[in-house]
PDB file of N, CA, C and O in Angstrom:
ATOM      1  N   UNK A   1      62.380-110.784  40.712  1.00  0.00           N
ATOM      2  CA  UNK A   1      61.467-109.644  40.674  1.00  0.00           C
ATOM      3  C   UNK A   1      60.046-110.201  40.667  1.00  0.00           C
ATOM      4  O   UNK A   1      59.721-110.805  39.645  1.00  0.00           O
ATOM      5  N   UNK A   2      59.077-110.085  41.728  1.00  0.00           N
ATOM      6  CA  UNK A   2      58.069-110.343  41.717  1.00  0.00           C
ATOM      7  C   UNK A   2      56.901-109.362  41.070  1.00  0.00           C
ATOM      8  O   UNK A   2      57.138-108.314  40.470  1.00  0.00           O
ATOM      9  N   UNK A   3      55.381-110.013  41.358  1.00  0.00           N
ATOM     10  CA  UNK A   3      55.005-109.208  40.841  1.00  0.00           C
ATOM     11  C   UNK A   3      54.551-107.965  41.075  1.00  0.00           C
ATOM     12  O   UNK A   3      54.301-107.368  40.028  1.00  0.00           O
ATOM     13  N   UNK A   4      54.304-107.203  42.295  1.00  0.00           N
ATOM     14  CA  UNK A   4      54.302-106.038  42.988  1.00  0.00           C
ATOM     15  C   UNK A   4      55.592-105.014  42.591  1.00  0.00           C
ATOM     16  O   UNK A   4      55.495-103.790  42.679  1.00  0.00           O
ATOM     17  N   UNK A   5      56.872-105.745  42.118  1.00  0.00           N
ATOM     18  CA  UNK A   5      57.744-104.759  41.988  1.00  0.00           C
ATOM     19  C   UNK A   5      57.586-104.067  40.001  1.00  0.00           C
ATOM     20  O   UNK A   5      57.967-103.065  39.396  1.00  0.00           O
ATOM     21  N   UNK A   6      56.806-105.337  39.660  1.00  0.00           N
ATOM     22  CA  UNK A   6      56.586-104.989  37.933  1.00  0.00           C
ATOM     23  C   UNK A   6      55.679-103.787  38.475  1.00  0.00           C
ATOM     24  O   UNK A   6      56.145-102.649  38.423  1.00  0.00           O
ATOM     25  N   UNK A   7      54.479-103.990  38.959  1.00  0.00           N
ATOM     26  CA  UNK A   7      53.504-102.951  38.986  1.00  0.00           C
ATOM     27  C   UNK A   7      53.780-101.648  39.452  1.00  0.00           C
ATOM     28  O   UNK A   7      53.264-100.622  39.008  1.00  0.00           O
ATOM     29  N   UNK A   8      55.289-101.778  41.104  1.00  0.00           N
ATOM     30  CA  UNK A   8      55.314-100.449  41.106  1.00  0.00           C
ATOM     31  C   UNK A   8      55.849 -99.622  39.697  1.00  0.00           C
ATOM     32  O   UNK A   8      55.407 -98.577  39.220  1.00  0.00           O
ATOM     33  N   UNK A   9      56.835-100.388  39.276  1.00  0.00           N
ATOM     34  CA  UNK A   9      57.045 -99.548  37.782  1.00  0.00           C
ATOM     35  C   UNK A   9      56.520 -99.291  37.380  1.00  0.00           C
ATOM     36  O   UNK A   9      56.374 -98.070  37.440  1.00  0.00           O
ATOM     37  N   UNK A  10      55.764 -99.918  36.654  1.00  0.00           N
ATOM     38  CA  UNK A  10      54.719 -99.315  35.858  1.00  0.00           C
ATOM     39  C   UNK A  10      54.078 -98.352  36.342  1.00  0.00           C
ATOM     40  O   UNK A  10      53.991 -97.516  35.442  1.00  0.00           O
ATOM     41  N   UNK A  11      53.453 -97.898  37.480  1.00  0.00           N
ATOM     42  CA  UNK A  11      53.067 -97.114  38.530  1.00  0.00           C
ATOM     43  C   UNK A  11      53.923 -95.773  38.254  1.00  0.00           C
ATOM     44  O   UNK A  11      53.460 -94.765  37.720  1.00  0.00           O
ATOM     45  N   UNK A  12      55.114 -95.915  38.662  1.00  0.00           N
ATOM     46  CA  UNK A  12      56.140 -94.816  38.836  1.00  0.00           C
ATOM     47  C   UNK A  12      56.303 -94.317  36.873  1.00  0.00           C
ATOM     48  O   UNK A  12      56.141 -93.145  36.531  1.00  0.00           O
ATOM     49  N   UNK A  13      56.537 -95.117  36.136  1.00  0.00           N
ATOM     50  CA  UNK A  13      56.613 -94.680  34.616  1.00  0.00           C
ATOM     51  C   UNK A  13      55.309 -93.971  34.136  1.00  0.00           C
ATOM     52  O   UNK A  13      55.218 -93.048  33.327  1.00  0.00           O
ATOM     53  N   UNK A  14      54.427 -94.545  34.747  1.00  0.00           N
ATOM     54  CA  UNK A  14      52.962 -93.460  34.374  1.00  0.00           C
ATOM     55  C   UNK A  14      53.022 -92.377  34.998  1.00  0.00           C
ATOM     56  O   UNK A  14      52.308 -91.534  34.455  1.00  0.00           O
ATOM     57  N   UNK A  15      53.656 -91.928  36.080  1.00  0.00           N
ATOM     58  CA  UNK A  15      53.401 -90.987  37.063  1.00  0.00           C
ATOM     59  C   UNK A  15      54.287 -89.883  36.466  1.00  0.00           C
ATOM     60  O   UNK A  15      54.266 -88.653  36.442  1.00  0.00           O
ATOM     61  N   UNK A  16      55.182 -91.001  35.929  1.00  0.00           N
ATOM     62  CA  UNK A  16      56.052 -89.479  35.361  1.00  0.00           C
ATOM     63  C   UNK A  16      55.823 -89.294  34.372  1.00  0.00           C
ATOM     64  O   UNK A  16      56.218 -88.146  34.168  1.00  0.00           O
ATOM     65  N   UNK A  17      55.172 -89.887  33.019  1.00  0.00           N
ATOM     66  CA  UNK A  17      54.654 -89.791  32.073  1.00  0.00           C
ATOM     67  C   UNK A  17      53.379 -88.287  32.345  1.00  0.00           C
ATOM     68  O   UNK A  17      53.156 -87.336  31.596  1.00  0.00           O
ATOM     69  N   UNK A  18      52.912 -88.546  33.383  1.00  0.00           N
ATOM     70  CA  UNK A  18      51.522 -87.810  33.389  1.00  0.00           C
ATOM     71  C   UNK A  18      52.413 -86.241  33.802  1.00  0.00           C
ATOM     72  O   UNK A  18      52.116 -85.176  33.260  1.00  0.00           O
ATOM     73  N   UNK A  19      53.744 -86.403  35.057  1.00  0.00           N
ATOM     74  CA  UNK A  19      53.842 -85.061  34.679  1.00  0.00           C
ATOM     75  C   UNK A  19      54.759 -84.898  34.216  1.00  0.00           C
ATOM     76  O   UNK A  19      55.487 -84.311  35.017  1.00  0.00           O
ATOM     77  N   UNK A  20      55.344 -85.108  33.119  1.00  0.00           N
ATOM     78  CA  UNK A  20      55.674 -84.469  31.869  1.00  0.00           C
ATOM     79  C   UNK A  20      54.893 -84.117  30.842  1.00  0.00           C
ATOM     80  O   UNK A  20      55.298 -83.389  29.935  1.00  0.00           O
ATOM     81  N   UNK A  21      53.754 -84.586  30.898  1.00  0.00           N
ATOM     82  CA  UNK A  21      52.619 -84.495  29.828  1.00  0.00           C
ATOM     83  C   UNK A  21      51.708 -82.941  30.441  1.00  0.00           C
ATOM     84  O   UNK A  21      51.544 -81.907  29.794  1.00  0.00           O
ATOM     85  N   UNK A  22      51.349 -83.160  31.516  1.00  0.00           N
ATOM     86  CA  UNK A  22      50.670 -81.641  32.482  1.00  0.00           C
ATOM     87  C   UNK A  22      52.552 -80.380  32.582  1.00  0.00           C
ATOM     88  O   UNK A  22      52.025 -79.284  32.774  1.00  0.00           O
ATOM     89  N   UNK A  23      53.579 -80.193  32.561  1.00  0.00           N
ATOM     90  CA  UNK A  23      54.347 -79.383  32.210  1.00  0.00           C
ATOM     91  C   UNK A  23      54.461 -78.919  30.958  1.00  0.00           C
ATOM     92  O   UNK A  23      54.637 -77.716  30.763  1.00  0.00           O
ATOM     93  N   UNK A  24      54.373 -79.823  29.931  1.00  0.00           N
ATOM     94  CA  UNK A  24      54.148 -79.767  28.446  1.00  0.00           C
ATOM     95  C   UNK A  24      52.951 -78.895  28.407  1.00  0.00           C
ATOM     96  O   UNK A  24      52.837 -77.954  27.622  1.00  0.00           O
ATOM     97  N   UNK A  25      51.894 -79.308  29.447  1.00  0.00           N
ATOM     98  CA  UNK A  25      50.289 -78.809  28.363  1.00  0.00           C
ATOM     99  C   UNK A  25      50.750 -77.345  29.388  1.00  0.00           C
ATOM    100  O   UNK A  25      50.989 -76.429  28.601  1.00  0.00           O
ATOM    101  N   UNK A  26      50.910 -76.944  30.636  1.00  0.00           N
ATOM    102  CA  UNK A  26      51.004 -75.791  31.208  1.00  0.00           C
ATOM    103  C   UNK A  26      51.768 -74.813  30.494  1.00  0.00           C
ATOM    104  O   UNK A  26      51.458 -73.625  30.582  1.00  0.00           O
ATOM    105  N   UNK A  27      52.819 -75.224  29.736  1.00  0.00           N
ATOM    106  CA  UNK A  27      53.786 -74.516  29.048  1.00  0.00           C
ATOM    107  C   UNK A  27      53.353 -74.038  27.828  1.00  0.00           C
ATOM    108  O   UNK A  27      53.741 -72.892  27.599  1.00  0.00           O
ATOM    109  N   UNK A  28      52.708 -74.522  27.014  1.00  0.00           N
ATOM    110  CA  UNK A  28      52.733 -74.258  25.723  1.00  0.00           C
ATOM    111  C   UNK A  28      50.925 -73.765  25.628  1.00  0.00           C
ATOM    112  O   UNK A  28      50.472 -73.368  24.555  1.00  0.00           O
ATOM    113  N   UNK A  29      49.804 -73.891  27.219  1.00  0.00           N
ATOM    114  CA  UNK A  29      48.629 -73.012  27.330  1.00  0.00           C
ATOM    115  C   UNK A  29      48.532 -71.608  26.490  1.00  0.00           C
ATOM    116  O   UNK A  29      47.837 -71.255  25.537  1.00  0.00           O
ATOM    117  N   UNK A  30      49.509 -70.990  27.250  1.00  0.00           N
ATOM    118  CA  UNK A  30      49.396 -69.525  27.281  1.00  0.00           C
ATOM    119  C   UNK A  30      49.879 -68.785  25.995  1.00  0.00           C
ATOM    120  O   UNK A  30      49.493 -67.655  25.694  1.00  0.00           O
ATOM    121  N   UNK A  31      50.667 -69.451  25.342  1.00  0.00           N
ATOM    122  CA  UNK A  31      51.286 -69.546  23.787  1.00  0.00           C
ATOM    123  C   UNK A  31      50.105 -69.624  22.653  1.00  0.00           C
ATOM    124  O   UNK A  31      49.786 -68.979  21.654  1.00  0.00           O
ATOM    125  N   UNK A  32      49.589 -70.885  23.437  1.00  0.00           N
ATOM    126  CA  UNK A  32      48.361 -71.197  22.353  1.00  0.00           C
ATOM    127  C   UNK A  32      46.960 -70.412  22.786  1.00  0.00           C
ATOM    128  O   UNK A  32      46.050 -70.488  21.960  1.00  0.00           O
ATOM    129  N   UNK A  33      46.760 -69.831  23.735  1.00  0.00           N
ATOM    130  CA  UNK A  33      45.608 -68.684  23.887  1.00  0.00           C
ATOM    131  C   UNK A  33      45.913 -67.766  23.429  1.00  0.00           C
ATOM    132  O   UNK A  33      45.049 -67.171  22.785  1.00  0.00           O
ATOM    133  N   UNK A  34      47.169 -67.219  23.508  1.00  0.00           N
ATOM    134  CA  UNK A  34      47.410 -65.660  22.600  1.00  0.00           C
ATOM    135  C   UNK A  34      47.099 -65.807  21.615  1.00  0.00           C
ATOM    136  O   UNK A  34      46.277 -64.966  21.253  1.00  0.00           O
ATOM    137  N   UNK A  35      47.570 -67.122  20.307  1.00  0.00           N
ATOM    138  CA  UNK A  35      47.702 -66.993  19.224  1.00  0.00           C
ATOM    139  C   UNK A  35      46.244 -66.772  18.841  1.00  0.00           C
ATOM    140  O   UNK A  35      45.937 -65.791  18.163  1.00  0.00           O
ATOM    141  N   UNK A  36      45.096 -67.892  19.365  1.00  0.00           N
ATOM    142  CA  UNK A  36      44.082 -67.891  19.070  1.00  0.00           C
ATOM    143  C   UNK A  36      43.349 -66.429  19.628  1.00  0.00           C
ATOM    144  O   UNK A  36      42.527 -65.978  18.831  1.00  0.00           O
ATOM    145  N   UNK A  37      43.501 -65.797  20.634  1.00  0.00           N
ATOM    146  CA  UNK A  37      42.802 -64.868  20.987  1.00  0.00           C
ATOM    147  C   UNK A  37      43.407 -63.391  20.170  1.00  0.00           C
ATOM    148  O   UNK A  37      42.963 -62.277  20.446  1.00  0.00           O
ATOM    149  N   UNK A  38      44.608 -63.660  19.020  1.00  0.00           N
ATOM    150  CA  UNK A  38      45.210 -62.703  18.169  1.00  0.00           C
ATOM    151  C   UNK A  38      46.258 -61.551  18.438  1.00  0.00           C
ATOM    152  O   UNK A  38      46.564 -60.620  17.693  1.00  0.00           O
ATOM    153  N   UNK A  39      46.824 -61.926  19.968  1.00  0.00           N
ATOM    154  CA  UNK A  39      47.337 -61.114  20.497  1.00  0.00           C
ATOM    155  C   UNK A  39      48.466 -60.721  19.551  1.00  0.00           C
ATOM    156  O   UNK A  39      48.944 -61.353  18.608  1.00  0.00           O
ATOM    157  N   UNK A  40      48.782 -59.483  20.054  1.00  0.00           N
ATOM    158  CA  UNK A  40      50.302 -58.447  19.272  1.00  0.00           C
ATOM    159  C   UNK A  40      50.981 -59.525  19.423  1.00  0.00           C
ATOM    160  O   UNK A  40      51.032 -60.341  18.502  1.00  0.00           O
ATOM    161  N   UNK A  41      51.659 -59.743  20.664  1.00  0.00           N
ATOM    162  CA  UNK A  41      52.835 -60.817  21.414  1.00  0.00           C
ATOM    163  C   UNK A  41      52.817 -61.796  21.401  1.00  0.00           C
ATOM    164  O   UNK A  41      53.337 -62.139  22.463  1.00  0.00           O
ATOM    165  N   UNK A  42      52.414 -63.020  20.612  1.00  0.00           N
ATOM    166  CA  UNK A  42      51.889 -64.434  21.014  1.00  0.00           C
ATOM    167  C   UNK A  42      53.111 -65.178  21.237  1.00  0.00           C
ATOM    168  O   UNK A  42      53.146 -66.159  21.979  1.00  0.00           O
ATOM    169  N   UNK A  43      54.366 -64.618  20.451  1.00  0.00           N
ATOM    170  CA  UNK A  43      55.605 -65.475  20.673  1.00  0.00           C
ATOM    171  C   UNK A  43      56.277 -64.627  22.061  1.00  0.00           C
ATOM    172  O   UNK A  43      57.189 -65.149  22.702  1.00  0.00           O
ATOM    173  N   UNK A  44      55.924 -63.774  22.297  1.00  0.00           N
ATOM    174  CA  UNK A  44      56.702 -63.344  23.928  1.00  0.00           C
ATOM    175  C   UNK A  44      55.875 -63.830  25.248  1.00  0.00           C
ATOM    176  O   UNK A  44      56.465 -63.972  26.319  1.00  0.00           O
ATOM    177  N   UNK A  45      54.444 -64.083  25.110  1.00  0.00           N
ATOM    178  CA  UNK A  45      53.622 -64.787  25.542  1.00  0.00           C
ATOM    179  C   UNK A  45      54.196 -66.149  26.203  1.00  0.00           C
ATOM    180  O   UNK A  45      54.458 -66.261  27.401  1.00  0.00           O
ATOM    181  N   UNK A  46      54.329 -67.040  25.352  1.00  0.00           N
ATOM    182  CA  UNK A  46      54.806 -68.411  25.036  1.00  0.00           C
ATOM    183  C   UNK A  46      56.226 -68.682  25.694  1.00  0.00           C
ATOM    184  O   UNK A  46      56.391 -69.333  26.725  1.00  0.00           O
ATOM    185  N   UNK A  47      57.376 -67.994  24.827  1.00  0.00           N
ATOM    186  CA  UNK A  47      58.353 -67.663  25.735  1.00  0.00           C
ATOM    187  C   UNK A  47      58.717 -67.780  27.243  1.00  0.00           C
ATOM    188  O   UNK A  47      59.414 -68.565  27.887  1.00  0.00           O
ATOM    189  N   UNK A  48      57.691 -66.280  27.663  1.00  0.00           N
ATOM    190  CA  UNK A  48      57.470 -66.117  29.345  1.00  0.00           C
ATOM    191  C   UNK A  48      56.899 -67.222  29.726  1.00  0.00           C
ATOM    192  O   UNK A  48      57.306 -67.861  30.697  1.00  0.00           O
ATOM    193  N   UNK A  49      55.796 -67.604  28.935  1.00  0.00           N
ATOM    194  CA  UNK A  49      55.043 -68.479  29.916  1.00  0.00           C
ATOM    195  C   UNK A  49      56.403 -70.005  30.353  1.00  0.00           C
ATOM    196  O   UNK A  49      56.479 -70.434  31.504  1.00  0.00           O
ATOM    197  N   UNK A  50      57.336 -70.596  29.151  1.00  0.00           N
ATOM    198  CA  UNK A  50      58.259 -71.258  29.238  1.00  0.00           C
ATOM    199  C   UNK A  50      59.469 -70.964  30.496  1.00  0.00           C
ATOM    200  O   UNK A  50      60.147 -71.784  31.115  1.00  0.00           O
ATOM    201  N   UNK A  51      59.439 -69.786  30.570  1.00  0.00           N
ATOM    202  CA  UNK A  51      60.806 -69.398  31.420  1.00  0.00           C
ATOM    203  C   UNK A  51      60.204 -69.520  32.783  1.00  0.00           C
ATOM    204  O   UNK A  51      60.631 -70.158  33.745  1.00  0.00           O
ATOM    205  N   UNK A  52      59.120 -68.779  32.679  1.00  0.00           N
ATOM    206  CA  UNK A  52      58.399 -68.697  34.559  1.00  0.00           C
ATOM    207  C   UNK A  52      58.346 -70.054  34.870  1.00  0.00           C
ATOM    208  O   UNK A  52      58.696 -70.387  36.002  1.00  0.00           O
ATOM    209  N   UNK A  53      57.965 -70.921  34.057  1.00  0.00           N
ATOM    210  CA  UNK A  53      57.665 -72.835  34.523  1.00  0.00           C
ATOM    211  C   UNK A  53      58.989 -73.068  34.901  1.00  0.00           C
ATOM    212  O   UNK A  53      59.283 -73.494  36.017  1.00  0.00           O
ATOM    213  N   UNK A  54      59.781 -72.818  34.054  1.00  0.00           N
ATOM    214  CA  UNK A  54      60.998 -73.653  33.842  1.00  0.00           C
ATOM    215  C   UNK A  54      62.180 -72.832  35.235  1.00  0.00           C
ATOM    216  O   UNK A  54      63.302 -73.173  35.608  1.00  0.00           O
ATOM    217  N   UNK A  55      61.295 -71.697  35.671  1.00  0.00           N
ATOM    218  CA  UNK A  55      62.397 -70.986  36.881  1.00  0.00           C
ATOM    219  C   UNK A  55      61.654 -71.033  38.006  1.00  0.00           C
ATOM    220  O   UNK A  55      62.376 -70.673  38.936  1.00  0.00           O
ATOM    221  N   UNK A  56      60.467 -71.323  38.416  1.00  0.00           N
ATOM    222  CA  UNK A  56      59.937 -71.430  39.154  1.00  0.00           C
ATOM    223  C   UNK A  56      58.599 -71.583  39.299  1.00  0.00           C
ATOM    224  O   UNK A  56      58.275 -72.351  40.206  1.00  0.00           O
ATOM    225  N   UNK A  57      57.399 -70.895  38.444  1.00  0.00           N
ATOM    226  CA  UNK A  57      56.086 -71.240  38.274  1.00  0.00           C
ATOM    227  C   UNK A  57      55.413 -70.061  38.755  1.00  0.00           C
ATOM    228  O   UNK A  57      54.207 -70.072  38.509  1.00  0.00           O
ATOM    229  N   UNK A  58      56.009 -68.634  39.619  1.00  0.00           N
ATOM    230  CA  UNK A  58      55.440 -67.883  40.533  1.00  0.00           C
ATOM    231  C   UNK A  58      54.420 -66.962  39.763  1.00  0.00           C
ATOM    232  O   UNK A  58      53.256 -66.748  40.102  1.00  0.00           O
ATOM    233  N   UNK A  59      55.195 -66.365  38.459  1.00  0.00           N
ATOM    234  CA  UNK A  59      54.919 -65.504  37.863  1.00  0.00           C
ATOM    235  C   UNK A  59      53.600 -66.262  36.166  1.00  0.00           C
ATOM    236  O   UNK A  59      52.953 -65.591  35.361  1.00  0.00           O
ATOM    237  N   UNK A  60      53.712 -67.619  36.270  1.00  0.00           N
ATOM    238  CA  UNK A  60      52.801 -68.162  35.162  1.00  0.00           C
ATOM    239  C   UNK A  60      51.442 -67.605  35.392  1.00  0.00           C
ATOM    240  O   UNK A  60      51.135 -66.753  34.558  1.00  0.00           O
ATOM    241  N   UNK A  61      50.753 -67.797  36.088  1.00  0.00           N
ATOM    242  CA  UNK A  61      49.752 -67.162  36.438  1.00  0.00           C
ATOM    243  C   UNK A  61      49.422 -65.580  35.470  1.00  0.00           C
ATOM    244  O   UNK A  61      48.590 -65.437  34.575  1.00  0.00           O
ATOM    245  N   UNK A  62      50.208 -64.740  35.923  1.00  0.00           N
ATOM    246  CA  UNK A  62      50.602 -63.681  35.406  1.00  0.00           C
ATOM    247  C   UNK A  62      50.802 -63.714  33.801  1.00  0.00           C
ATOM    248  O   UNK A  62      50.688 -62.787  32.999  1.00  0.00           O
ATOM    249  N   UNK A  63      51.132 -65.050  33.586  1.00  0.00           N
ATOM    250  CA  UNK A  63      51.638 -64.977  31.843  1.00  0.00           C
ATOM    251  C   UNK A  63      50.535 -65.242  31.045  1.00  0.00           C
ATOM    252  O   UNK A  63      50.350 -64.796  29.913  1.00  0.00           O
ATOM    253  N   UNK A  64      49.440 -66.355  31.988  1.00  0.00           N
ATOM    254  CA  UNK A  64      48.266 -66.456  31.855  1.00  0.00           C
ATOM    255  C   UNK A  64      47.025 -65.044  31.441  1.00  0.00           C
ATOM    256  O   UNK A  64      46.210 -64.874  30.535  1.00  0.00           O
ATOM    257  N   UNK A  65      47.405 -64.333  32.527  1.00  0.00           N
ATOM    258  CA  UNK A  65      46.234 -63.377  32.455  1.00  0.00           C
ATOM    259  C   UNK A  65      46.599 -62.616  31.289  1.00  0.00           C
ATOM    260  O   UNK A  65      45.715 -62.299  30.493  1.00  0.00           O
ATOM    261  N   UNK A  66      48.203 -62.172  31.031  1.00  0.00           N
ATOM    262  CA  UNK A  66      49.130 -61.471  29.470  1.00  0.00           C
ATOM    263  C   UNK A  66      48.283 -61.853  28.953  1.00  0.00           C
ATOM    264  O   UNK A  66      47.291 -61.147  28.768  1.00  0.00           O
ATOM    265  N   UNK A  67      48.376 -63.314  28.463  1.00  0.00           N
ATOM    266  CA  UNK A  67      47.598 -63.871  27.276  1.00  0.00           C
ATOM    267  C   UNK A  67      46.245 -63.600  26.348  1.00  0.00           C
ATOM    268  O   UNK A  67      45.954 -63.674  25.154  1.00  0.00           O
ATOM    269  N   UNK A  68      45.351 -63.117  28.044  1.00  0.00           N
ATOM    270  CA  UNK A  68      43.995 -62.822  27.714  1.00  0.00           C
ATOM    271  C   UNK A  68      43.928 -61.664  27.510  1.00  0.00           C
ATOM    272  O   UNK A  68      42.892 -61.441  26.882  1.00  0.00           O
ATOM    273  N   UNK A  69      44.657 -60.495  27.764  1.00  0.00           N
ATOM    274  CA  UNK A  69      44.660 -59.242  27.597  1.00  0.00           C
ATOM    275  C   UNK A  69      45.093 -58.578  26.372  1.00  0.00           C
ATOM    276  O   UNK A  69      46.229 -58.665  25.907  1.00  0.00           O
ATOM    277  N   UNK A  70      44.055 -57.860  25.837  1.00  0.00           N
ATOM    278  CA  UNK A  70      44.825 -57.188  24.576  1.00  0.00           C
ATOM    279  C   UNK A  70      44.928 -56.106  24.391  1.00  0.00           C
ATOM    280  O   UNK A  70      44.279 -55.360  25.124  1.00  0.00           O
ATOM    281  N   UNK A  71      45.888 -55.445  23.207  1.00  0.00           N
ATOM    282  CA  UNK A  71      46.283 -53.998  23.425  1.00  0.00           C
ATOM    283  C   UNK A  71      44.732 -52.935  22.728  1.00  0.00           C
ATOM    284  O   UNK A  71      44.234 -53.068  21.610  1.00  0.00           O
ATOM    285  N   UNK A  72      44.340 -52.055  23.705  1.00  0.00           N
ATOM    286  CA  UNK A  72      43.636 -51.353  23.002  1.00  0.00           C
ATOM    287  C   UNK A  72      43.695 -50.812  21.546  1.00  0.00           C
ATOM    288  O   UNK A  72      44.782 -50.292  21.292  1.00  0.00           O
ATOM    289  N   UNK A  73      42.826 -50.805  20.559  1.00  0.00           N
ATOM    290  CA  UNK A  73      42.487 -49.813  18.995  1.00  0.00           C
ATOM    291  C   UNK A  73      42.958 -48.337  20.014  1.00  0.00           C
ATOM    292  O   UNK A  73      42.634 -47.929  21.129  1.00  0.00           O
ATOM    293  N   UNK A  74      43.852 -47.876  18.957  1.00  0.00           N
ATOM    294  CA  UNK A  74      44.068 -46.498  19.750  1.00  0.00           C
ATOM    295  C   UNK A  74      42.927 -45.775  18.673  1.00  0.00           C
ATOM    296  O   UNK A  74      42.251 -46.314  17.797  1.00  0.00           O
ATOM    297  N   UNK A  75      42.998 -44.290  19.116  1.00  0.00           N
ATOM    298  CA  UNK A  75      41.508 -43.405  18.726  1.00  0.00           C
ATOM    299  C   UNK A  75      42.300 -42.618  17.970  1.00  0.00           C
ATOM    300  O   UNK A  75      43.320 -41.964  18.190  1.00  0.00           O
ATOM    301  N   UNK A  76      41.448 -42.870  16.807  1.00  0.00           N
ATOM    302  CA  UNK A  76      42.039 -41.363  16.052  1.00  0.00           C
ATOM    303  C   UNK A  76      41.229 -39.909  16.838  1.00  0.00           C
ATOM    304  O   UNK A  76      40.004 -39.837  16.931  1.00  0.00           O
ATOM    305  N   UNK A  77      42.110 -38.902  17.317  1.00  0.00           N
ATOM    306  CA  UNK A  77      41.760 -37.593  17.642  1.00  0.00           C
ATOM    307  C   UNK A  77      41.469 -36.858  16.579  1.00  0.00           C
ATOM    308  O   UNK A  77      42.091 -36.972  15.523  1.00  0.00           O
ATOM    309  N   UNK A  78      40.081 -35.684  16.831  1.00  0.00           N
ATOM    310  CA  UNK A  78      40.276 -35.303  15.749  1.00  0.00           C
ATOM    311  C   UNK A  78      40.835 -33.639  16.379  1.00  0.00           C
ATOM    312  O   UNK A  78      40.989 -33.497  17.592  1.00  0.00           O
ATOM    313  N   UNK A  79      41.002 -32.897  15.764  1.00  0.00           N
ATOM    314  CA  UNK A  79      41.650 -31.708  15.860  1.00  0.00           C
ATOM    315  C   UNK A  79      40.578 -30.515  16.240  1.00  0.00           C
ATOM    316  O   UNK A  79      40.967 -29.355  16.374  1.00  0.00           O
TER     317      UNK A  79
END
């Protein structure tokens, strides 16, 4: 084993290091903006945001914007 074949390893072990590390941080984003931004849902948030990555990625986006959105103060009516 020379030395070009040490380096591609190392090469290829960082590469996958980095994306497992960017799936990790994409996954657990939208979890951690609800909580901080106080949402009702922060654990259904988190959840979705886990399942959409983990089934395809189409709908994260979408779990993203959930996150930032919150439920209106409803109005007391008066009579």
């Amino acid at each position: 084993m020379n030395v070009i074949d040490i380096f591609a390893w190392i090469v290829l072990v960082v590469l996958v290091g980095t994306l497992v590390a960017v799936f990790v941080a994409l996954g657990t984003m939208p979890g951690r903006i609800a909580r901080k931004r106080g949402h009702p849902w922060p654990e259904a948030v988190a959840v979705g945001s886990w399942a959409t990555l983990i089934c395809g990625f189409v709908l994260w986006p979408l779990v993203l914007i959930w996150a930032y959105v919150d439920v209106p103060a409803r109005r007391e009516t008066s009579p």
